[in-house]
N, CA, C and O atoms as a DFTB+ gen file, in Angstrom:
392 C
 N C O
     1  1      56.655      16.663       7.633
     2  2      56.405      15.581       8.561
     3  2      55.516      16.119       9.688
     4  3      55.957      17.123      10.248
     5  1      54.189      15.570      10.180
     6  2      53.190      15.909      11.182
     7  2      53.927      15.323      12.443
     8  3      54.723      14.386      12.507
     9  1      53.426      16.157      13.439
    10  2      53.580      15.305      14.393
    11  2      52.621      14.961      15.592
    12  3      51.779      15.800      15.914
    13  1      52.727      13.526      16.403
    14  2      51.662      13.225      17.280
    15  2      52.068      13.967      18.727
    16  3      53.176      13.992      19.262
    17  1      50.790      14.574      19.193
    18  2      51.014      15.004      20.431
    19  2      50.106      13.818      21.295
    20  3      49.115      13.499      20.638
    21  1      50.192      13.203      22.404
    22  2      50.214      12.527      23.334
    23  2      49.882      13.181      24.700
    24  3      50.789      13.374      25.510
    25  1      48.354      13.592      25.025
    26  2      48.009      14.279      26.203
    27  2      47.484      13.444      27.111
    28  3      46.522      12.739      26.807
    29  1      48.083      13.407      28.438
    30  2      47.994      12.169      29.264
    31  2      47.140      13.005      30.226
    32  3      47.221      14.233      30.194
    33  1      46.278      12.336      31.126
    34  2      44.951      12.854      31.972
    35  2      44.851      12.191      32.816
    36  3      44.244      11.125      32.710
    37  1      45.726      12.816      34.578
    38  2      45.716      11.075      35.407
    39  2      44.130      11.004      36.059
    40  3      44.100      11.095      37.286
    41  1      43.138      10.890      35.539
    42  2      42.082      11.032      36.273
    43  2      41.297       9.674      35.444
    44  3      41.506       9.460      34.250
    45  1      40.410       8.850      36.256
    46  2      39.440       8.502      35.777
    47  2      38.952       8.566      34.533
    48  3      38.457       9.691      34.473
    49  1      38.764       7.927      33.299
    50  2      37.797       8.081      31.939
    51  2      36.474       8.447      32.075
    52  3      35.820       8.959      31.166
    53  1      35.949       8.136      33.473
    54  2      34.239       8.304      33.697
    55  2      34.236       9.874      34.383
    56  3      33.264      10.628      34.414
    57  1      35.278      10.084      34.796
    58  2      35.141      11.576      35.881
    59  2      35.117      12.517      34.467
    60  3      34.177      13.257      34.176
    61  1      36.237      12.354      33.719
    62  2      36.048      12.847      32.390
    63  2      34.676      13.396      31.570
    64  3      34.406      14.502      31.103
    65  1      33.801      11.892      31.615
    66  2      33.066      11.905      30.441
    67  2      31.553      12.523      31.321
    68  3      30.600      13.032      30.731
    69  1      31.617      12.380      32.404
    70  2      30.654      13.320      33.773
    71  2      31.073      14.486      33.210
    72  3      30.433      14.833      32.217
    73  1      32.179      15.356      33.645
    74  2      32.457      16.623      33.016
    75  2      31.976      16.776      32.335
    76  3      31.002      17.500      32.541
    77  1      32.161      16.329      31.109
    78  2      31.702      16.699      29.718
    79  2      30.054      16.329      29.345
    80  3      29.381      16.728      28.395
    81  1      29.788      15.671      30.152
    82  2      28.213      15.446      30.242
    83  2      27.545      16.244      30.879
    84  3      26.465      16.469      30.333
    85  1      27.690      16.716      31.694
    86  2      27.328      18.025      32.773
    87  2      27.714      19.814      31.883
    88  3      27.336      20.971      32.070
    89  1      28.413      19.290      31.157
    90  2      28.693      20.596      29.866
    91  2      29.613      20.305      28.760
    92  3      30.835      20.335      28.613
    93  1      28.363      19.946      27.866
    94  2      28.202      19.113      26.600
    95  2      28.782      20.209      25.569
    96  3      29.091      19.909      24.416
    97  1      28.879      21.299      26.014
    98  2      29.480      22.379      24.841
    99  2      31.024      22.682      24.896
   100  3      31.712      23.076      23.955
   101  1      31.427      22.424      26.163
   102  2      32.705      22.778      26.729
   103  2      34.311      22.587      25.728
   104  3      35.277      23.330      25.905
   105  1      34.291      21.786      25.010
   106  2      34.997      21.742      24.233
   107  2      34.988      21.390      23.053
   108  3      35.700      20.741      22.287
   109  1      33.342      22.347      23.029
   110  2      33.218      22.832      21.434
   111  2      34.897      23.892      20.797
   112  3      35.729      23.629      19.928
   113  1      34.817      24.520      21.303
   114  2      35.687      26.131      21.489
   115  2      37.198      24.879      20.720
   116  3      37.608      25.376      19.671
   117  1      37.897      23.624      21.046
   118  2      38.900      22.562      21.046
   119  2      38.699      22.638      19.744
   120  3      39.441      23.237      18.966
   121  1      37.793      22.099      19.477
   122  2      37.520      21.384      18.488
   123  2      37.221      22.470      17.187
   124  3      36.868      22.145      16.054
   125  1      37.458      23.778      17.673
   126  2      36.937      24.981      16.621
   127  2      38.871      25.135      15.637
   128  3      39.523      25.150      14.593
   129  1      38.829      25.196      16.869
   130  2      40.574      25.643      17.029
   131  2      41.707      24.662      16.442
   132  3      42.649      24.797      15.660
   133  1      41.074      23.447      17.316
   134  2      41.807      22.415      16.070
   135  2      41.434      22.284      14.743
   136  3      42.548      22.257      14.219
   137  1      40.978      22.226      14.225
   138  2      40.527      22.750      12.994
   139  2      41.032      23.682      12.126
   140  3      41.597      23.408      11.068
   141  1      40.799      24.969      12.637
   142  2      41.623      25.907      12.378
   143  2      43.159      25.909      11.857
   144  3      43.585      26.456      10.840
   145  1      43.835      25.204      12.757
   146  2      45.103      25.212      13.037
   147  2      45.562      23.811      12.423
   148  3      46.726      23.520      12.696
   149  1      44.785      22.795      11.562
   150  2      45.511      21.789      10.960
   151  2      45.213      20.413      12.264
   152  3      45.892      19.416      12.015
   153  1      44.675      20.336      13.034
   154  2      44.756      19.018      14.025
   155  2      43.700      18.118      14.010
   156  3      42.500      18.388      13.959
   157  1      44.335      16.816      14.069
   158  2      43.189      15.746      14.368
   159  2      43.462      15.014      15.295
   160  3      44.398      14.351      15.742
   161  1      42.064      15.366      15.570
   162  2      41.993      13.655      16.986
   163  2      42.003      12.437      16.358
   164  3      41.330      11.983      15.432
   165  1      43.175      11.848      17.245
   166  2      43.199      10.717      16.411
   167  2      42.748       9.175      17.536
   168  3      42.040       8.225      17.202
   169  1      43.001       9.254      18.026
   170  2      42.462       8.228      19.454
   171  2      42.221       8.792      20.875
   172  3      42.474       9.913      21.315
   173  1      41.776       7.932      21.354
   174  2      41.549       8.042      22.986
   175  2      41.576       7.010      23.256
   176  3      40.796       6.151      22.846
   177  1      43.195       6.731      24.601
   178  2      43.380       5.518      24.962
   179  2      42.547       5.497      26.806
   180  3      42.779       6.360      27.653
   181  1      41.973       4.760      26.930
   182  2      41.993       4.631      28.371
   183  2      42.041       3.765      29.464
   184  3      41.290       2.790      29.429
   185  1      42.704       3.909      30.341
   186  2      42.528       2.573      31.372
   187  2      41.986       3.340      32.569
   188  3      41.533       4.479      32.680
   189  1      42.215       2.172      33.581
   190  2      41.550       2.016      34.969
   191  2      41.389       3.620      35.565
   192  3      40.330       3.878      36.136
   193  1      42.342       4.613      35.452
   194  2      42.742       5.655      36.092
   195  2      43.454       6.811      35.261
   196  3      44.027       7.729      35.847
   197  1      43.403       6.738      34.005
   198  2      44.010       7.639      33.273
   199  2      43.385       7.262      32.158
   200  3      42.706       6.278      31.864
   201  1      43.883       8.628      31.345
   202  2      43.499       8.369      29.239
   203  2      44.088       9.458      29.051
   204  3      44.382      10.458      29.706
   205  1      44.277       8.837      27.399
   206  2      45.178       9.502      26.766
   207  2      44.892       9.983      25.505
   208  3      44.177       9.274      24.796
   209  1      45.364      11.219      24.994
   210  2      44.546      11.874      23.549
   211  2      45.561      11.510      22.864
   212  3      46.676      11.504      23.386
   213  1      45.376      11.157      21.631
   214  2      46.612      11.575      20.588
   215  2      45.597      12.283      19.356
   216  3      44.523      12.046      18.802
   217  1      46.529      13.154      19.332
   218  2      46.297      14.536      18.518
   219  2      47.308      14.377      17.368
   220  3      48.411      13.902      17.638
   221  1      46.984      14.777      15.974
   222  2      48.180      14.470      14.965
   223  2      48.140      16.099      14.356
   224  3      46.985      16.464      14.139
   225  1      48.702      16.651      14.190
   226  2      49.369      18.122      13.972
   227  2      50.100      18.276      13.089
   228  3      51.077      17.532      13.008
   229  1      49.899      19.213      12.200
   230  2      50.577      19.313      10.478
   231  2      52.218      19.487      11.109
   232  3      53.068      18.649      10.810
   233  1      52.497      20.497      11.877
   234  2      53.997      20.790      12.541
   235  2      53.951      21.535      14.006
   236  3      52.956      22.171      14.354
   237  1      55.011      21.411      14.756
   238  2      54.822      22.046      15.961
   239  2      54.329      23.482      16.202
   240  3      53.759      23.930      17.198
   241  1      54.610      23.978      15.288
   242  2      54.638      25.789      14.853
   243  2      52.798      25.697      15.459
   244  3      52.109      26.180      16.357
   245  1      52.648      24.737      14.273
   246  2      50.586      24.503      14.322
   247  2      50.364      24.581      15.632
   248  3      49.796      25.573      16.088
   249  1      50.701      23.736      16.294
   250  2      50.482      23.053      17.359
   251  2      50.541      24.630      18.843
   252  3      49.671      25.079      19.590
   253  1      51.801      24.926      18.665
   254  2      51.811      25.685      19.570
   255  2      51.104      27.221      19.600
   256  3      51.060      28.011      20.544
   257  1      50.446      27.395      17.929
   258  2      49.621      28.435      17.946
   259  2      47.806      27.660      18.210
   260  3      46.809      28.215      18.672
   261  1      47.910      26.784      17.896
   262  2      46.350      25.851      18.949
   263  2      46.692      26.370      20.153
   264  3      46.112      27.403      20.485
   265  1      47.460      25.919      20.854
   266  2      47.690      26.256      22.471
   267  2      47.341      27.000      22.898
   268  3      46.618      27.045      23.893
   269  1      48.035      28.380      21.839
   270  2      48.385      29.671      22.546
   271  2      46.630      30.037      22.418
   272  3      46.132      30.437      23.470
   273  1      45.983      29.958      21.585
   274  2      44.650      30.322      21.264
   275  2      43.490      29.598      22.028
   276  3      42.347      30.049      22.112
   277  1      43.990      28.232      22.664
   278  2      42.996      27.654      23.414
   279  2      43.289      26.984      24.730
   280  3      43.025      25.866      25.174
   281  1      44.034      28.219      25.294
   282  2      44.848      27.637      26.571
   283  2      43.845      27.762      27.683
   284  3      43.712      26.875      28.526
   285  1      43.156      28.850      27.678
   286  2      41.814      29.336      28.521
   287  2      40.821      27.745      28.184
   288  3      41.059      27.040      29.164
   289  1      40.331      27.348      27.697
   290  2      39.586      26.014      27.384
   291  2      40.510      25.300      28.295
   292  3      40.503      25.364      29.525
   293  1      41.224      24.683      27.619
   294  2      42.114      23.675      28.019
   295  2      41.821      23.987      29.439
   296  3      40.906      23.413      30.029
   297  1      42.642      24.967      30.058
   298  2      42.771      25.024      31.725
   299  2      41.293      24.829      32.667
   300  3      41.220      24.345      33.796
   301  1      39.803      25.537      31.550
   302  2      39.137      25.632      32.343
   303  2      38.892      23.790      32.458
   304  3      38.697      23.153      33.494
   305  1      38.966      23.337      31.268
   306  2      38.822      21.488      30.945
   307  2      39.178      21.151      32.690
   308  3      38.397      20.919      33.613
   309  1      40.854      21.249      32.667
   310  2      41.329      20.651      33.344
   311  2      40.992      20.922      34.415
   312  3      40.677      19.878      34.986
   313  1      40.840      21.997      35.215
   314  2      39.723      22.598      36.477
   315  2      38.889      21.159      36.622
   316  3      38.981      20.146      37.315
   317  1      38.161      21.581      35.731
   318  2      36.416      20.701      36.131
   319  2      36.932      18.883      36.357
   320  3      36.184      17.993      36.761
   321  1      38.504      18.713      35.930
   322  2      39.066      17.472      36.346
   323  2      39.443      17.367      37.481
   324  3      39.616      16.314      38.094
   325  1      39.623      18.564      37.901
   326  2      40.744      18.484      39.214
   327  2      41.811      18.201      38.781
   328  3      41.875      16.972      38.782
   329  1      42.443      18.500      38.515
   330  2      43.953      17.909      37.585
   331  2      44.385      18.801      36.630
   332  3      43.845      19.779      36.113
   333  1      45.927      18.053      36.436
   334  2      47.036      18.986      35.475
   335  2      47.213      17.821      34.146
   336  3      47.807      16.864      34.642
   337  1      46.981      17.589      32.938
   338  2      47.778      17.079      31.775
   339  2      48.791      17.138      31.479
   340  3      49.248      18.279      31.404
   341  1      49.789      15.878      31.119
   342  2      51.317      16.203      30.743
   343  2      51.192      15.872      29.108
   344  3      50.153      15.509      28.555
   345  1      52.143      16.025      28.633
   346  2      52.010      16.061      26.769
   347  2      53.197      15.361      26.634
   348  3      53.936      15.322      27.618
   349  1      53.622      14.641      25.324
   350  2      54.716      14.175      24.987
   351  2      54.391      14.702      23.648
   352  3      53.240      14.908      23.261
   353  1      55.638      14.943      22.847
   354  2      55.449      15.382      21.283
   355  2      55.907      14.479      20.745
   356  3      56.654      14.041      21.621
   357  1      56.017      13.837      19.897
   358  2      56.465      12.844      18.886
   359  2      56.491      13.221      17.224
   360  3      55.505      13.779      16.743
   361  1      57.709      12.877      16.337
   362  2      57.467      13.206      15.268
   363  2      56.788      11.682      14.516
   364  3      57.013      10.511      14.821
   365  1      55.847      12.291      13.380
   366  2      55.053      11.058      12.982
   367  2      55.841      10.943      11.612
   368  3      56.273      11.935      11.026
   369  1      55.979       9.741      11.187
   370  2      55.936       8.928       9.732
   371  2      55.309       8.031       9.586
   372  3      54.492       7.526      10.356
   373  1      55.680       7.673       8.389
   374  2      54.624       6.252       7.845
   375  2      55.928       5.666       7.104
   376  3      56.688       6.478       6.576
   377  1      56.124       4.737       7.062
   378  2      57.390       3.859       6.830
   379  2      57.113       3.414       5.263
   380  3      55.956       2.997       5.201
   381  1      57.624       3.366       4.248
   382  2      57.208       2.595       2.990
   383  2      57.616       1.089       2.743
   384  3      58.633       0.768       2.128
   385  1      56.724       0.212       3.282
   386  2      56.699      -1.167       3.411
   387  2      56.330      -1.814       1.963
   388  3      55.745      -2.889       1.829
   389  1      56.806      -0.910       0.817
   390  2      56.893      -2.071      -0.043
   391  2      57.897      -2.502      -0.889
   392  3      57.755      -3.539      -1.538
C-alpha cells in the first residue's frame, strides 16, 4: 500500500512560482531524488495564501530515505519562501467499486 504525503506551504502560490522563476533549476536536485526513491507528484492544490503538494510514495521507508537525501534542497526551497512546510502522511488505497 503507497502512501500520500500532503506538503502544506503557508505562503502565496505566486511568491512560490517567483522563486522558482528567479531559479529555474532549483528543484531539479527534488525531482532527481524523487525518482530515485519511487515518488510522484501528484497535484498542486492552491488558494489565496497557501498550496499544497501531494506526493504519492511506494512506502514510508521510501519516503523518509527521499528526505534524508534531499533535506539540504528542501530547506534551501523553503529559505527562498521565507517559511517552514508542515506534512501530513496518509495511507493510500483505491477501493474496488465493482
Amino acid at each position: 500500500m503507497s502512501i500520500i504525503v500532503a506538503i502544506k506551504f503557508p505562503v502565496p502560490p505566486a511568491q512560490a512560482n517567483a522563486a522558482l522563476a528567479a531559479n529555474p533549476g532549483a528543484l531539479a536536485p527534488l525531482g532527481e531524488a524523487m525518482e530515485k526513491f519511487g515518488g510522484k507528484f501528484l497535484l498542486r492544490l492552491e488558494h489565496d495564501n497557501e498550496f499544497i503538494d501531494l506526493d504519492e510514495w511506494p512506502s514510508l521507508e521510501d519516503y523518509q530515505a527521499f528526505k534524508a537525501e534531499a533535506q539540504a534542497v528542501i530547506d534551501a526551497f523553503e529559505a527562498a519562501l521565507g517559511t517552514a512546510s508542515t506534512e501530513e502522511i496518509w495511507t493510500a488505497w483505491r477501493p474496488d467499486f465493482s
